[in-house]
C-alpha positions in Angstrom: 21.7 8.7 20.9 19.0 10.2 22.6 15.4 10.2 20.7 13.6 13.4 20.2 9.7 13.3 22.1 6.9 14.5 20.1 5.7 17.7 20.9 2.4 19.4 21.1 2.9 21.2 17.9 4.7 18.2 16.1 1.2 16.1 16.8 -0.8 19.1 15.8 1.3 19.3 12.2 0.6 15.5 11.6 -3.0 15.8 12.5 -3.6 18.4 10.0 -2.0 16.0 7.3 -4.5 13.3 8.6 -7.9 15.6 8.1 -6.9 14.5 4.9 -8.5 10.8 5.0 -12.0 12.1 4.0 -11.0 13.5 1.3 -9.7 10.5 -0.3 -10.4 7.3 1.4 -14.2 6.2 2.5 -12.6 4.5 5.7 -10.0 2.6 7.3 -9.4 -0.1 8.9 -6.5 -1.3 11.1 -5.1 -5.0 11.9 -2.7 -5.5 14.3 -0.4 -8.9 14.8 -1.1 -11.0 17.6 -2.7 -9.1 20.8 -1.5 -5.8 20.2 -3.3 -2.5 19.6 0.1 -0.5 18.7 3.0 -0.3 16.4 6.1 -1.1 18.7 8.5 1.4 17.3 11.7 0.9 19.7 14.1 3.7 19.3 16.4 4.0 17.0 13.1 1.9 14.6 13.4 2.1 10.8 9.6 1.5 9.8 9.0 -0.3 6.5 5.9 0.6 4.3 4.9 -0.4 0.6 4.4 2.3 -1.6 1.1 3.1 -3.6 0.6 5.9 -4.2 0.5 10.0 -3.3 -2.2 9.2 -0.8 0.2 7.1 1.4 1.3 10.5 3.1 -1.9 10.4 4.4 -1.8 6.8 5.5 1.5 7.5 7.3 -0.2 10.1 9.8 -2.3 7.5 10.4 0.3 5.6 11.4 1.8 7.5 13.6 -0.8 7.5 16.1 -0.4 4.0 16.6 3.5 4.1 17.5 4.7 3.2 20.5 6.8 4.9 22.1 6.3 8.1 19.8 8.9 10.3 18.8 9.6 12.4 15.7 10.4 10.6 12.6 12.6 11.3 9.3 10.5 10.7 6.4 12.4 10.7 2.6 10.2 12.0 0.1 10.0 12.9 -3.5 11.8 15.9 -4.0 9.5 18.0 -6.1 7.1 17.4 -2.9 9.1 19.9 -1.2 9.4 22.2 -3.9 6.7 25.0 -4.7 4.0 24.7 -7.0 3.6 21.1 -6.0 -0.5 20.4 -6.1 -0.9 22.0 -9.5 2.2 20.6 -11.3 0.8 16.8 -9.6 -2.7 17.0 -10.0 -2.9 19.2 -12.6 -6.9 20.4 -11.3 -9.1 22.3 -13.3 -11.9 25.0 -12.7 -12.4 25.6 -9.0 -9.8 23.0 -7.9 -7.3 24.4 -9.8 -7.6 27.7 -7.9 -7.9 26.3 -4.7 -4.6 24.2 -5.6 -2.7 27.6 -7.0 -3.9 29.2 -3.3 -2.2 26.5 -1.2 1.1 26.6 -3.4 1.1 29.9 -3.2 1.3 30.2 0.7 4.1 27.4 0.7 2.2 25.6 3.7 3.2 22.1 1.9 6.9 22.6 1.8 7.0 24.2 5.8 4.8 21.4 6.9 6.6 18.1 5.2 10.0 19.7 7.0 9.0 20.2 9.9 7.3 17.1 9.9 11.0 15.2 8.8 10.2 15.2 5.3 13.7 15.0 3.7 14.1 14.9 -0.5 15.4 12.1 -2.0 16.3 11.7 -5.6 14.5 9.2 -7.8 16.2 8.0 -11.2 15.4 9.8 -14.6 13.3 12.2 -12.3 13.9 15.1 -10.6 16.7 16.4 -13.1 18.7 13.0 -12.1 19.3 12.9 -16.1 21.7 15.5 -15.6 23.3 14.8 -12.6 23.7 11.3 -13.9 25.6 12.9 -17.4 27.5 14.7 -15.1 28.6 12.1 -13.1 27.3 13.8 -10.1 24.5 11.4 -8.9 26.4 8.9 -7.1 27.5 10.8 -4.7 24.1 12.6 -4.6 22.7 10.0 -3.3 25.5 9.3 -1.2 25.1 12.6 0.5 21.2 11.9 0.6 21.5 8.3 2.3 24.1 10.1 5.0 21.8 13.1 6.0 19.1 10.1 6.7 21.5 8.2 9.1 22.6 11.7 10.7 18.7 12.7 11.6 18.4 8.9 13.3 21.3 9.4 15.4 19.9 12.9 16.1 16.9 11.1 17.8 14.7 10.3 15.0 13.2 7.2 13.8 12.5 6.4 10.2 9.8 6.1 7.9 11.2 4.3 4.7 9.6 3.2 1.3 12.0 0.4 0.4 10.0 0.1 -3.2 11.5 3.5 -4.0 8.3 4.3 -6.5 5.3 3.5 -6.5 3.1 0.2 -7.6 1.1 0.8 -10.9 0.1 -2.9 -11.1 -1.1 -3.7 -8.0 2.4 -5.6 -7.2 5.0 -5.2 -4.4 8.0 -3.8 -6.8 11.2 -5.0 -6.7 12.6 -3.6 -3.2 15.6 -1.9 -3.0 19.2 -1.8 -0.7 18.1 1.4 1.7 17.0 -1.4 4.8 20.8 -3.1 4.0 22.5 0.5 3.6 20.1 1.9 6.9 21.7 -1.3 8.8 25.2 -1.1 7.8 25.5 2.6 9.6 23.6 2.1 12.4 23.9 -1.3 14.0 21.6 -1.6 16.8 18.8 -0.4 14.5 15.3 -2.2 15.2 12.8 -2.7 12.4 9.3 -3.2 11.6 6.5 -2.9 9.1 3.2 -2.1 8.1 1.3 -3.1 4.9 -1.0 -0.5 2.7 -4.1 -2.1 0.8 -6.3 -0.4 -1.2 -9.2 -1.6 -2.1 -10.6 0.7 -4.8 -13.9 -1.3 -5.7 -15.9 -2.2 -2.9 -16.9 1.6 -2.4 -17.2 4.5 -4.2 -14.0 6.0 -2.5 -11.0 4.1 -2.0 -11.0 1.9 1.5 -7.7 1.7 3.6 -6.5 -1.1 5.3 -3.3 -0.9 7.3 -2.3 -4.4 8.6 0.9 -3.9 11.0 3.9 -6.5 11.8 6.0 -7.3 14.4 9.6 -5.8 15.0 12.0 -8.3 13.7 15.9 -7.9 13.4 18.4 -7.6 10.0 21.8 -9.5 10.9 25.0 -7.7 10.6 26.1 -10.9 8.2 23.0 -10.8 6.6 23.6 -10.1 2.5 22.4 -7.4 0.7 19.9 -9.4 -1.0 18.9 -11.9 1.8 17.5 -8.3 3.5 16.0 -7.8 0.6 14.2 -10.8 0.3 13.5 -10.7 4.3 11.9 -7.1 3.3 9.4 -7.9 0.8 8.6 -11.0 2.8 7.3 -9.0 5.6 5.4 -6.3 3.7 4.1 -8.9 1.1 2.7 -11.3 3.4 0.9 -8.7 5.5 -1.4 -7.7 2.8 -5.0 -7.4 3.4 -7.7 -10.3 1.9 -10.2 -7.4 0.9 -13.8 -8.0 -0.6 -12.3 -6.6 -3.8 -9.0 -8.3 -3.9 -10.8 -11.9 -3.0 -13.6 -11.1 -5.5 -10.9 -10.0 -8.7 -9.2 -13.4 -7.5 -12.3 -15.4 -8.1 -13.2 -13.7 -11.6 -9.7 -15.0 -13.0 -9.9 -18.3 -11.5 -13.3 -18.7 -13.1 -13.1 -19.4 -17.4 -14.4 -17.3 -20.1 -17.7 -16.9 -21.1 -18.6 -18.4 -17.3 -22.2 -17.7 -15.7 -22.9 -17.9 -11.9 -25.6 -16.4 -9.7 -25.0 -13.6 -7.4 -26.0 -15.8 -4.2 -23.6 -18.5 -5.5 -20.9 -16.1 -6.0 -21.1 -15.0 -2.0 -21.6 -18.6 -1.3 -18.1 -18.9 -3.0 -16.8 -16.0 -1.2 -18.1 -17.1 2.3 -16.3 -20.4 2.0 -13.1 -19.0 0.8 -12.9 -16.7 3.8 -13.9 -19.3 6.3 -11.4 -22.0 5.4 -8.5 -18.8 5.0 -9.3 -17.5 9.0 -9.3 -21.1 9.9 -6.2 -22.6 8.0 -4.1 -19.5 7.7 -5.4 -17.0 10.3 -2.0 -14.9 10.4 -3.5 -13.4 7.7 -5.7 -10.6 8.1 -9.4 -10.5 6.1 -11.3 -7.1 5.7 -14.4 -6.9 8.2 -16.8 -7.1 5.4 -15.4 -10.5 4.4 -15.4 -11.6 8.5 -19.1 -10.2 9.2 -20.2 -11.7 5.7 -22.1 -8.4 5.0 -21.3 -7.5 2.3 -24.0 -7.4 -0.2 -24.5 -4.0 -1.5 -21.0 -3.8 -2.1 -20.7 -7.1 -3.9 -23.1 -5.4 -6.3 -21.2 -2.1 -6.1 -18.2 -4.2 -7.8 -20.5 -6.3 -10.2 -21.6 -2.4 -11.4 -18.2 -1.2 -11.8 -17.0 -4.0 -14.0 -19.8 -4.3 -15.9 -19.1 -0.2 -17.1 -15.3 -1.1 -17.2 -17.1 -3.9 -19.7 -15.0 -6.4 -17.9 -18.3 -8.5 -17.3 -22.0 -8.0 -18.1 -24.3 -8.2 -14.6 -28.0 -8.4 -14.9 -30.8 -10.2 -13.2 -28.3 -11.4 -10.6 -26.4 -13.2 -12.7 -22.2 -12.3 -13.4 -21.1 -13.2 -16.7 -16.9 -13.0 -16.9 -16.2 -11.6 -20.7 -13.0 -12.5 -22.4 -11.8 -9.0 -22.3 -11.0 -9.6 -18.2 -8.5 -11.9 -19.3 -6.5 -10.4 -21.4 -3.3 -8.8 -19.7 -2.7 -5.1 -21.3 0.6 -4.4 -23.1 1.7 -1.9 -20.5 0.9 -2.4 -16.8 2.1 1.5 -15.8 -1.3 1.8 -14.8 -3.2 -1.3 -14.4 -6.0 -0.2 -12.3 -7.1 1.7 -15.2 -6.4 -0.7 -17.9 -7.8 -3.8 -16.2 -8.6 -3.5 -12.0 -9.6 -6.4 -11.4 -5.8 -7.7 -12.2 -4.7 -5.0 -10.4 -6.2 -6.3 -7.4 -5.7 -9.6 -7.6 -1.9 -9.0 -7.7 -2.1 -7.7 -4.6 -2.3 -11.1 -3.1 0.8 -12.5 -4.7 2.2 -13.3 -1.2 -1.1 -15.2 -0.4 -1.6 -17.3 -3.6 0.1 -20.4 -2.5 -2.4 -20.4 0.5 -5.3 -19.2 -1.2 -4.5 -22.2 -4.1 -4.6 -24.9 -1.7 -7.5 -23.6 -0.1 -9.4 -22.9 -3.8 -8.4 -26.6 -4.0 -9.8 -27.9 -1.1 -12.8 -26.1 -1.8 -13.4 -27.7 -5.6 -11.8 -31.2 -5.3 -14.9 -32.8 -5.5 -17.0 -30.9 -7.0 -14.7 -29.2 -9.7 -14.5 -25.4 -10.4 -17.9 -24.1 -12.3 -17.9 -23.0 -15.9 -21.4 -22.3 -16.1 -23.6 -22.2 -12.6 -26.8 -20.6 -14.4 
């Protein structure tokens, strides 16, 4: 297997894709583990991401500037994605948008890019007419035929980028991860892995903020199970999430009880101490810049704001008061960050909580955890 080199054009297509990062995100931010300043992507690399949501296709040309060495990749993706009319049936835009959206679809440019880029379709259950290829009996071996044209493009020369969630997260949680990693594995032996971790914090700014924390290449056994890779999976990307100012913040609300009060300089007090005993105790895992530069004010306040008009808490006179409402956990989590974000965010520490529980601990052992600081 010999891997196919990037090309001028190839790096050109991807760059296009990534002009889309200030449209939606207000930054980001990379963490790399240990001393490294790339993504060590060995051929033949399957590269494990967590799924969040359309935007991550701009996150993954991000990526790719960081791999090392860099060839061209096979990328499964949603198979409408590759189909026309894509924007508008998606995003369903209105007024000017919605014109600009019909233009794009119209020329095709989506599709031809996504291909050329290694953008392969990929069937998702009860979507994608997989109702009737299930009644049919047909899906099986759709997939089947799907999973096969992935392993023929790596030992082609390609390297893989791979959503092992399948869909995406609507609660802020890793989903449960699937078998591709195993299946991947069991067709290629001398396959090399690694991972990288989306966050997204959407509170701290008025845009979402990106941080891409990257792991090291590790190694799935041939005698490994089908579920210890799974578990080996969603311990890599779960434990390389981001500690963000939003995340860390949300995690802090629900510790505190209802009805509590507590001053806006106490509240970064808080925060300051949390983040300082994390980087000490537990510094594999990475903390958003704001948190390590502890300036982080205005959007502290930012956040306060955008609870307050979620009516999540009331803020005034620099004082945060948590409302029962914040604790309450909807009846449907489809779409958390809508219903209640500051749960949303806080489940995206699940991996840390252990850690940040003994260290919320530490921190209140004497002292006890406030229920009124006014």
């Amino acid at each position: 297997m010999k891997p196919k080199k990037h090309t001028v054009l190839y790096d050109f297509l991807i760059k296009l894709v990534s002009l889309g990062k200030g449209v939606v995100f207000h930054s980001i931010e990379e963490n790399f583990s240990g001393n490294l300043d790339h993504f060590e992507t060995p051929y033949p690399s399957a590269l494990l991401c967590n799924h969040v949501s359309e935007a991550d296709v701009v996150s993954l040309s991000m990526v790719y500037r960081r791999l090392q060495p860099k060839i061209k990749m096979i990328i499964p993706a949603r198979e409408d994605m590759l189909q026309s009319g894509f924007l508008q049936k998606e995003f369903r835009a209105k007024g000017i948008i919605k014109w600009i959206f019909q233009f794009i679809d119209a020329t095709k440019i989506i599709p031809f890019l996504l291909r050329y880029i290694g953008a392969v379709p990929i069937k998702r259950p009860f979507r994608d007419n997989a109702r009737e290829l299930i009644k049919s009996g047909e899906l099986r071996d759709k997939v089947d035929s799907e999973w096969t044209e992935l392993v023929a493009n790596i030992k082609r020369g390609r390297d893989l980028f791979m959503f092992p969630e399948g869909t995406y997260s609507h609660d802020g949680f890793l989903n449960q991860i699937k078998r591709g990693a195993y299946y991947i594995k069991s067709k290629i032996d001398n396959l090399h892995f690694n991972s990288f971790t989306l966050t997204y914090d959407h509170l701290s700014y008025q845009k979402t903020k990106l941080y891409i924390k990257y792991g090291k290449p590790f190694q799935i056994d041939s005698n490994q199970t089908a579920d210890q890779v799974i578990r080996l999976v969603g311990d890599k990307l779960g434990k390389n999430y981001t500690i963000t100012l939003g995340n860390l913040t949300s995690y802090v609300l629900l510790k505190f009880g209802k009805e509590t009060k507590i001053k806006k300089n106490q509240f970064i007090d808080l925060l300051i101490k949390l983040k300082k005993q994390i980087e000490s105790t537990f510094p594999e895992i990475a903390v958003a810049s704001e948190l390590r530069k502890e300036s982080f004010h205005t959007q502290l306040e930012s956040i306060f704001a955008k609870l307050k008009q979620f009516k999540l808490i009331d803020w005034e006179e620099e004082t945060v008061h948590t409302k029962e409402i914040l604790y309450h956990i909807p009846k449907s989590v489809h779409n958390l960050k809508k219903s209640n974000i500051v749960m949303y965010h806080k489940n995206q520490l699940t991996a840390h909580l252990t850690h940040l529980e003994e260290v919320w601990n530490g921190i209140f052992t004497t002292q006890g955890v406030p229920n009124e600081t006014t």
